[in-house]
N, C-alpha and C positions, 0 to 999 in steps of 0.2 A: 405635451413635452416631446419633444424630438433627441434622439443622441445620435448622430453618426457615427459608425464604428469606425474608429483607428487602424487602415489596413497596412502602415508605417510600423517597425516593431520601434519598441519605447529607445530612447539614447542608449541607454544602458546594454540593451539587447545587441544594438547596429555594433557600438564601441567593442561590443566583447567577438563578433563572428568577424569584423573588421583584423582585429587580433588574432584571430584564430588563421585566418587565411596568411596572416604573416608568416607566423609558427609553423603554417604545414607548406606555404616554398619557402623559408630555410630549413626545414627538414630534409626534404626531396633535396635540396641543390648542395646541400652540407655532403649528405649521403652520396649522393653522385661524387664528387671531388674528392673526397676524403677518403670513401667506403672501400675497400673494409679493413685497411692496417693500421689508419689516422682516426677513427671516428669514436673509438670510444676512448681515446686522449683526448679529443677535441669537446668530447660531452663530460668529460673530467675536470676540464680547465675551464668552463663554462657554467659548472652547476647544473648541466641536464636542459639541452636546450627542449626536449618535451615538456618542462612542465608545464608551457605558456599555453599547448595544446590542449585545451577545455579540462581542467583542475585534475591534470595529469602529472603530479610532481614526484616523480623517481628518482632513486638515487641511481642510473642506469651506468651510467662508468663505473662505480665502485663493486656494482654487479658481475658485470661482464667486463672486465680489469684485464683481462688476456685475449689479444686475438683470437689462438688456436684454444677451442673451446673443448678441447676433448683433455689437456693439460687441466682444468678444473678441478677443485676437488670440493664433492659435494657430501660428504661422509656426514657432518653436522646438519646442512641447512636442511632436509628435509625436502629440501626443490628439488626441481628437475635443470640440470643447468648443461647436461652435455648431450651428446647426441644417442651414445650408449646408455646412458641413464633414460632417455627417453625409450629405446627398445624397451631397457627391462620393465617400465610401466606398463607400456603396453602389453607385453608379455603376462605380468601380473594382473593386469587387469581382467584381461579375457581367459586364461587358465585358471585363477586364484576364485578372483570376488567375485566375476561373472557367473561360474561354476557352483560356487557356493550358492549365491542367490538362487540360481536356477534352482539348486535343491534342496534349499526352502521353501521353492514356492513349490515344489513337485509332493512337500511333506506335509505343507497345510491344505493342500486346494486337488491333490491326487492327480489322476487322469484327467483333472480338468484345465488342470493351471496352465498348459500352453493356449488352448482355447482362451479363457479368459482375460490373463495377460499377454494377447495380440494387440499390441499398443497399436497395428492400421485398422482393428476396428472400431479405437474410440479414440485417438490422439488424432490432431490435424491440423497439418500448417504447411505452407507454402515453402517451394526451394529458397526463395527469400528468405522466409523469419527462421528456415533450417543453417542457411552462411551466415545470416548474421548472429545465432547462438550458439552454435559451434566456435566463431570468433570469437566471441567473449569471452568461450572458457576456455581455448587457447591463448589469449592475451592475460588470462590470472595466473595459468599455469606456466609462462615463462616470464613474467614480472616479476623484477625485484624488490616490489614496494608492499613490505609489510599489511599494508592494508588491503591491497590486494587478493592474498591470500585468504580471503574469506568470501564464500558462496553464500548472497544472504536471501532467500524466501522469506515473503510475507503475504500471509495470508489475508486478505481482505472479506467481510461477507458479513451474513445473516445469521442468524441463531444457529442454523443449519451447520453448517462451516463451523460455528464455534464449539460445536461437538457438545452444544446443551443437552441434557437427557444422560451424558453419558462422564466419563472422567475425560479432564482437561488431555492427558494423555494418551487417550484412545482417538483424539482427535485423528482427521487424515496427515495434516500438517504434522504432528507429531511420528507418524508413522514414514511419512514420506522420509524424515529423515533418518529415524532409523533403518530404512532399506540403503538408501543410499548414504551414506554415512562414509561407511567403509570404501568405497570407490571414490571415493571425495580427497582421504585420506591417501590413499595410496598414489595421489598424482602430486601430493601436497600442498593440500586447499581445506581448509574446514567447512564443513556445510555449516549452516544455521539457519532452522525453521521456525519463523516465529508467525503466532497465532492472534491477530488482529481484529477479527468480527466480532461482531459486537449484533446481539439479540434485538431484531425489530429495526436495524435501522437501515437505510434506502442511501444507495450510493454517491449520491448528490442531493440537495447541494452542500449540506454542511459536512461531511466526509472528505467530499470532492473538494471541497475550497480548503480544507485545512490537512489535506494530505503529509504535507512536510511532518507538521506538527505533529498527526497522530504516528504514522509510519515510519518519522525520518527522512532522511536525504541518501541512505547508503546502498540501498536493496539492489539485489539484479532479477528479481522475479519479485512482480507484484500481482496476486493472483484477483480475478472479479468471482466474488460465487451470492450475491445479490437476487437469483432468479425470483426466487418466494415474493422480495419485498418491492424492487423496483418494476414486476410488471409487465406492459409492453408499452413503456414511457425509454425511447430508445435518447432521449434527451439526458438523462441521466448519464449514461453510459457512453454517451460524446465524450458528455463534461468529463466521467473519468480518464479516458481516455488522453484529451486534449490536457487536461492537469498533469497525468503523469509524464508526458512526451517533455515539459517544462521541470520534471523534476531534474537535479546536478545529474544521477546516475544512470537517468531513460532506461528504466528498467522493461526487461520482459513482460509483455501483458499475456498473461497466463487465463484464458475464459472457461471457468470449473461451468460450463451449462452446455445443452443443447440447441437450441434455439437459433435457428441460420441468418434469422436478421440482426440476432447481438452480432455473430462472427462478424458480419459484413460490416457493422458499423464499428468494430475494431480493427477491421482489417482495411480501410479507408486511412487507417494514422500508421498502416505497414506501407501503405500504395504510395501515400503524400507527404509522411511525416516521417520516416525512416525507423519506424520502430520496427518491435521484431513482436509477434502474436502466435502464441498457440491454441489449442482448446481441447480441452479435453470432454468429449459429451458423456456427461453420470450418467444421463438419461438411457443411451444405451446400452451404455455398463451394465444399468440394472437390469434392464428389458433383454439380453443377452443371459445375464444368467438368468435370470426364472424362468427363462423358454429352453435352457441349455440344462439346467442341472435338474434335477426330480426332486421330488417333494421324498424326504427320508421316511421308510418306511422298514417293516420288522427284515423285508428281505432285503431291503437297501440299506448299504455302508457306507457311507462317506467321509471323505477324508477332514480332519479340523476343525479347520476353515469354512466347511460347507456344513459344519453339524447344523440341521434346524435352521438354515438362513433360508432356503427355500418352501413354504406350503402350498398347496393348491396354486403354483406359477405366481406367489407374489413372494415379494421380499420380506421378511421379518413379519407382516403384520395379518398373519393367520395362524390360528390354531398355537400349537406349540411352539411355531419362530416366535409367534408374536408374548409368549412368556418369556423367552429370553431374550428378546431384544436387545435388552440391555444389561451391561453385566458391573454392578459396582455396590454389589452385598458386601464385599470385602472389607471395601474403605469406608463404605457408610451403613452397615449394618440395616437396621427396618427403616433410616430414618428417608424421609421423601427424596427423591434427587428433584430439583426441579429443570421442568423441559423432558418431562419423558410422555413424548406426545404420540400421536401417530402421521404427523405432518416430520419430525425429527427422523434421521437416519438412527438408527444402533448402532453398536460397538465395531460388527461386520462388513458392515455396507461401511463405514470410515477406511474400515480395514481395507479393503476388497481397492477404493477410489487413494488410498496413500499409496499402496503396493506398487500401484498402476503410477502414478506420478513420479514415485520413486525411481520406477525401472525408466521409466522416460527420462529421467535424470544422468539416471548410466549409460544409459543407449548413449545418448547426446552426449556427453563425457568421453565416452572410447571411440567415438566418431573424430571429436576433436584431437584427440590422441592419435588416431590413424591417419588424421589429415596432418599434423606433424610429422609424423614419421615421414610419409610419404612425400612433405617440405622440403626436409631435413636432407636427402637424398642429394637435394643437389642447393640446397643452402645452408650457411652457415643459421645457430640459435638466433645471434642477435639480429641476423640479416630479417630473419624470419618475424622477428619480434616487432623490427621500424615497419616493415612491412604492412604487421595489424594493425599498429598504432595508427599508423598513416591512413587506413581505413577506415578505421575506427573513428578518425577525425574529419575524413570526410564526407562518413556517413551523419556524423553528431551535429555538423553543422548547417544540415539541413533544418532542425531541429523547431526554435523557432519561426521563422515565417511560414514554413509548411503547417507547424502544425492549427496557425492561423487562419491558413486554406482547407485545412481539415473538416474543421471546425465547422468555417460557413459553409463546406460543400453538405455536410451531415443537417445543420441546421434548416438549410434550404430546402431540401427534403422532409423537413416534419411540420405539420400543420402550427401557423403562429396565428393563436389568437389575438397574440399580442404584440406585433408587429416591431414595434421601437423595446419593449421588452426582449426580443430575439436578438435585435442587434443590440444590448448590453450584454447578453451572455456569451454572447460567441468575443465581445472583447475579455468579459470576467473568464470563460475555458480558459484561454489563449494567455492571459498575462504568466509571466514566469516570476512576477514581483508580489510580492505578500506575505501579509501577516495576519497568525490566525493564532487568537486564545481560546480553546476549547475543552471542556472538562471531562469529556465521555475518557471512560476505559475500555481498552487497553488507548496507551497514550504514550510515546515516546519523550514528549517534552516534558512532561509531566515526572512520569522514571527518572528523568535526566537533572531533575530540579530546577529547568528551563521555565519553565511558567511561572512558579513562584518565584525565581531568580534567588533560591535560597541556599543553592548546590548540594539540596538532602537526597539523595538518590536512592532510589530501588530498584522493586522491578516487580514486574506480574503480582506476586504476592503479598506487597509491602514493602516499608521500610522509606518510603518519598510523602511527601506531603498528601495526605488522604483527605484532609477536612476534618468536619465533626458532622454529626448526626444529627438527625433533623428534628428533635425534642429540644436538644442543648438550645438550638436557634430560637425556638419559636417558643421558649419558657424562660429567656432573656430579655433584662430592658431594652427597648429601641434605640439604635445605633447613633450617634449623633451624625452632624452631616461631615460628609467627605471622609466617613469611614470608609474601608474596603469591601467589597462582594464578599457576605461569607459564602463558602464552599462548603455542599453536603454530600458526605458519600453516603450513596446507596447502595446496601450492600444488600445479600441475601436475609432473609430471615430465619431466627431460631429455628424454624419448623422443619428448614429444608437440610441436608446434610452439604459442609462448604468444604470437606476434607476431596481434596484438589478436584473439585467440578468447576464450577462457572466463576470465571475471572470478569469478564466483561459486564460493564454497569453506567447507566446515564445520570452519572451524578451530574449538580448544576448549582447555579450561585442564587441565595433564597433570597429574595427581597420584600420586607413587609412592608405596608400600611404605619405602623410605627415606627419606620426605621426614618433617615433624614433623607440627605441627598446621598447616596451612596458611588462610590466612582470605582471603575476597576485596575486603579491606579496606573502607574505610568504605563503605557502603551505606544508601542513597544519599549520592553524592560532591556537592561542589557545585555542578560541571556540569551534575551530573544533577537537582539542586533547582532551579537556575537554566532546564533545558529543560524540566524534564516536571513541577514539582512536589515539595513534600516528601514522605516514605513515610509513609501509611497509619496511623495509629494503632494500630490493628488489622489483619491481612490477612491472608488466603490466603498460602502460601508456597509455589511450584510451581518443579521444577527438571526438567532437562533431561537429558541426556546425548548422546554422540555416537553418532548411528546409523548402524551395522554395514553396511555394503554387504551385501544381499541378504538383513539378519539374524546375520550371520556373522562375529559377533567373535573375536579373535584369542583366543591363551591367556593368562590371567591378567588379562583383563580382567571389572570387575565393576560391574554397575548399581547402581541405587540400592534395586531392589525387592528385593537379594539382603539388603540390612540386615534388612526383615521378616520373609524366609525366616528368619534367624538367631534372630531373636526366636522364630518360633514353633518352631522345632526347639531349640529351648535353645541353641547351639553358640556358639562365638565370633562375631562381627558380623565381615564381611571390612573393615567401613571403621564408621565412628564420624563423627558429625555434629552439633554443636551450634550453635543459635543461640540469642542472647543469653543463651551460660552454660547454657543448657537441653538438654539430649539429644534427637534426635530417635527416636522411639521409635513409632514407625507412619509407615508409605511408603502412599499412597491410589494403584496407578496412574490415570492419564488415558488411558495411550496406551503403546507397546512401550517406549519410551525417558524417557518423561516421568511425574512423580509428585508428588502434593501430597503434603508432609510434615508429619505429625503430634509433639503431645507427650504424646499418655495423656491426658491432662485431661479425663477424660468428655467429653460430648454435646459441648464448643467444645474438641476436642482437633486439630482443623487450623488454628484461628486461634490466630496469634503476635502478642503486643506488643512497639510499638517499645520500646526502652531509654531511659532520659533523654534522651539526648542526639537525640532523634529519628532512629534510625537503625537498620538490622537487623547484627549483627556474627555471620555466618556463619564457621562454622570446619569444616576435613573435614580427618579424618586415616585415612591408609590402612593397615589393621593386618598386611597380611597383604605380608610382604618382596617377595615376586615378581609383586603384583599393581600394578595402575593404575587410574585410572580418569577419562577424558575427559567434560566435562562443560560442555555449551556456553553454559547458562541459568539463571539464576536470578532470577524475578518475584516481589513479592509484591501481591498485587490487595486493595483497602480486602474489607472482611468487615462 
């Protein structure tokens, strides 16, 4: 089988940057003619000629409704809209919030907290990914578009990151925002830090290909902290990478690791693909304080923060740090917390790695503030505002075809065994078109009643469609055929304590041996046309399954790559797989659990077409009475 990669972006892609270039010279040539007595009647009478500029839809004349922008009155909105409103930010910021912080961190961390919150000896990123994230939060903080006004973090990562061991709230992510919160606030912007890692699982491919779905489309920082599980498989960390350049809001790629050749291989989609990267290295953070702070002893005092996190030069996991490691007697009393390992961070080291992100948040925040100010001097707000926008668009429109070249130039560089394999991925990174049903928690479409298309909504804790549990399934009669996948959540068990510890869980759709043909019905639903787009004309079809703690599946359970084994040993197939009416008849793996599905069809035997109706209609049935089979994903990416 041969595929040549597509170095064309898809119609859809060409139509929309084709568009985009319209929008940004009538921007400039509007601006020129008009600016600055005429321009915001002429974006009044117009309906905002930005919004055409990549899903930038402001109500920007009703904003900025007065030329003379110091006549304003901003006493309600909480914005910043004049030029003296902007002083007194500024003002407050580095007097007020900055001031306070500083003596918080002087009241938990002592003599030590300027040493260790030296954000140059563990934050790092280029004057590049510095202008282009400083832009950002100048162009939230002078927008007039409601949605705008939110700073959103997400977490991405491994057990570690999920703050397993410890309460959901001690996480870093939840700290990061409580430091920075308040400075967030006083520019008029809400932070929101939300916590997305999920225990054991590797950043591609099934994470990576369903990004939308689990995270959303809205984020401006999407953070990697994957070290533990993905390895030095730097393949992984393309695909996140080349995925998220293709999300609507090209968020910040924020690298929670050490490790110089992840940088490099994120910092390839800052150099080619116009994103912005930072990284924060934990690994020195920690190796910094246990070489910096002493081990507490009868004649050493330490301040808080530092009680017991240092013994014998290591972090939390000697002697007496390592009894308190972890602190969550309160909420759960004797009962187990699970994940309190010694591969797991403590409550501390969360601590110690949010503080540090947090202040990185302010720093960058009152930068962006000083580079206004300093604007503002000899430009009008809204001058300042077309300004970024215009930047902004034409830094975003590099977006896809670079991040194409990204992609192959990163791939090029890593050993392919698999030659026509390598060029499928690098078109799967690279497409900005898909559609992904996936069951893991934490899950945004899921919360949102996206998946089920049933609009029951929650959030982290409940209240959205959960499933039922995996007795109720497999002590019911066999499903007739063309029932639906049932859904099983996996939750913690009685033994461990679930009062606000571990959210994240790999729940999956159970298919038995008695059940018929089961289908995952319509695909794409119209929630999911409604968030993410129609499916694909064509695409890649890549599915999933649930992976085995340590490898180690139970009996009678069967993957997807055992279908091929059957084919080429002649034997019965353990399960049977059709879409649209078609057998799948070749499994491509990706990964131990995951596999692009074929149909024979010579050289395009792994691209599927939609059906009339625009939609893919998957159906699996399990041949084999005693077996099962858990299955958490199913994508199909344009082709």
């Amino acid at each position: 089988m041969s595929i040549e990669p597509s170095i064309s972006p898809p119609n859809g892609d060409r139509n929309r940057r084709t568009r985009d270039r319209i929008c940004l010279f009538l921007i400039l040539c509007v601006g020129a003619l008009m600016f600055p007595l005429q321009f915001s009647e002429y974006l009044s009478e117009n309906g905002g000629i930005l919004g055409s500029a990549r899903n930038s839809k402001k109500a920007f004349a009703k904003y900025w409704s007065k030329t003379d922008l110091e006549e304003q009155n901003e006493s309600n909105s909480g914005r910043i809209q004049t030029i003296e409103g902007l002083r007194q930010v500024s003002a407050k910021l580095k007097n007020d919030v900055m001031e306070k912080l500083k003596a918080q961190l002087e009241l938990e961390y002592g003599e030590y907290a300027n040493a260790i919150f030296d954000e140059h000896n563990v934050m790092r990123y280029s004057d590049v990914s510095k202008d282009r994230f400083e832009r950002r939060l100048m162009r939230k903080i002078l927008s007039p578009a409601e949605e705008d006004k939110v700073f959103h973090w997400v977490t991405g990562g491994h057990s570690a990151a999920a703050a397993h061991g410890n309460l959901y709230e001690q996480s870093y992510t939840h700290v990061l925002r409580e430091i920075a919160s308040g400075a967030f606030e006083a520019v008029g912007l809400q932070l929101v830090a939300e916590n997305y890692a999920m225990g054991g699982q590797r950043s591609a491919p099934e994470i990576c290909y369903c990004m939308q779905e689990i995270y959303g489309t809205s984020m401006d920082v999407l953070s990697w902290d994957f070290g533990m599980t993905d390895g030095r498989d730097f393949s992984k960390l393309a695909c996140w990478g080349a995925r998220s350049s293709m999300l609507p809001s090209r968020p910040v790629l924020a690298l929670i690791d050490g490790m110089e050749p992840r940088y490099q291989t994120l910092k390839t989609f800052e150099d080619l693909a116009g994103m912005t990267v930072f990284q924060m290295n934990a690994d020195t953070l920690s190796s910094f304080i246990s070489k910096t702070v002493p081990t507490e002893r009868a004649n050493v005092t330490l301040a808080s923060g530092l009680h017991k996190m240092v013994c014998d030069m290591a972090l939390e996991n000697n002697g007496d740090c390592n009894k308190e490691k972890y602190n969550t007697a309160e909420s759960c009393g004797t009962k187990r917390v699970k994940g309190q390992a010694s591969w797991h961070p403590g409550w501390k080291v969360h601590r110690v790695r949010g503080i540090m992100l947090g202040y990185f948040l302010v720093s960058s925040l009152s930068n962006a503030i000083d580079q206004l100010v300093l604007k503002a001097q000899g430009m009008k707000l809204n001058e300042i505002y077309i300004e970024l926008e215009t930047q902004h668009a034409e830094n975003d429109h590099r977006s896809s075809t670079h991040a194409l070249n990204a992609t192959e130039h990163l791939l090029s560089k890593m050993k392919a065994e698999d030659e026509n394999m390598f060029r499928i991925l690098g078109q799967i990174y690279s497409s900005s078109h898909s559609n992904c049903r996936v069951t893991l928690r934490p899950n945004r479409a899921r919360y949102e009643g996206i998946m089920n298309d049933d609009n029951i909504k929650g959030n982290f804790w409940g209240g959205y469609h959960e499933g039922v549990d995996l007795e109720s399934v497999r002590s019911r009669d066999g499903l007739p055929d063309e029932s639906i996948f049932p859904l099983v959540r996996n939750n913690l068990s009685k033994d461990f304590c679930t009062n606000g510890t571990q959210i994240d869980f790999i729940d999956y759709w159970y298919l038995r041996g008695a059940d018929g043909w089961l289908t995952m019905g319509s695909f794409p639903n119209e929630s999911e046309e409604k968030a993410f787009g129609n499916a694909p004309n064509r695409g890649y079809i890549h599915a999933c399954t649930y992976e085995c703690e340590w490898n180690r599946c139970g009996k009678g359970e069967i993957q997807l790559k055992e279908l091929m084994q059957s084919v080429n040993n002649t034997s019965p197939p353990p399960l049977d797989i059709e879409i649209n009416g078609v057998r799948v008849s070749d499994v491509q793996e990706s990964s131990t659990f995951c596999s692009l599905l074929g149909n024979g069809f010579g050289s395009r035997g792994l691209i599927w077409e939609r059906d009339n109706s625009g939609k893919f209609n998957i159906r699996i049935r399990i041949n084999d009475p005693k077996s099962y089979l858990r299955l958490t994903s199913v994508v199909v990416i344009n082709a």
